[in-house]
N, C-alpha and C positions, 0 to 999 in steps of 0.2 A: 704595670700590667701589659701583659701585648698587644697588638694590632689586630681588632676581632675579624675572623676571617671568614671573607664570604663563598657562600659553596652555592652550584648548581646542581639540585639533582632531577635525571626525570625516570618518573616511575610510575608503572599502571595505576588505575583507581582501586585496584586488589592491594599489589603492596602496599601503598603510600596508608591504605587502612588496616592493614595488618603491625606495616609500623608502628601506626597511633597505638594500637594494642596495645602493640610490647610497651612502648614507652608510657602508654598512662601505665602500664602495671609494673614498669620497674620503678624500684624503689633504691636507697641509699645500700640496700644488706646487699641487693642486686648486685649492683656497681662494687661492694667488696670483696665479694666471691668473683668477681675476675678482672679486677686489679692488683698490679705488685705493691700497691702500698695504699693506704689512707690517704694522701695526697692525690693519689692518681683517681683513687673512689671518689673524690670529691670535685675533683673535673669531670668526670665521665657523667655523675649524677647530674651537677651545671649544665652538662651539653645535652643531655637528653631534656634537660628544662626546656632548652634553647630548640631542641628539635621539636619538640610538643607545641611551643605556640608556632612555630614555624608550619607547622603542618595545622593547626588550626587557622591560621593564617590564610591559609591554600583553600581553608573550609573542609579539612579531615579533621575532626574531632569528633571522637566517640565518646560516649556517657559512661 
């Protein structure tokens, strides 16, 4: 597995909560409709995992 890489981001309390949106609401079907492959759906679903508690994390998580 690779070296998990750590990112910097900064973003008003607007985005960082319209973020959370998107990401509580995408789902796996999300991630396949704009992926080239199943493989790449299934990272992209992982990193939106990885971005969700990260921004709850932060204390953006919405219900």
């Amino acid at each position: 597995m690779p070296e998990p890489m750590n990112l910097t981001l900064s973003l008003s309390s607007d985005e960082a909560w319209a973020l959370a949106q998107f990401v509580k609401r995408a789902d796996r079907e999300t991630a396949r409709r704009h992926a080239g492959d199943a493989q790449e759906a299934d990272l992209i679903f992982e990193a939106w995992i990885a971005l969700r508690a990260a921004l709850a994390e932060a204390g953006v998580a919405p219900r």
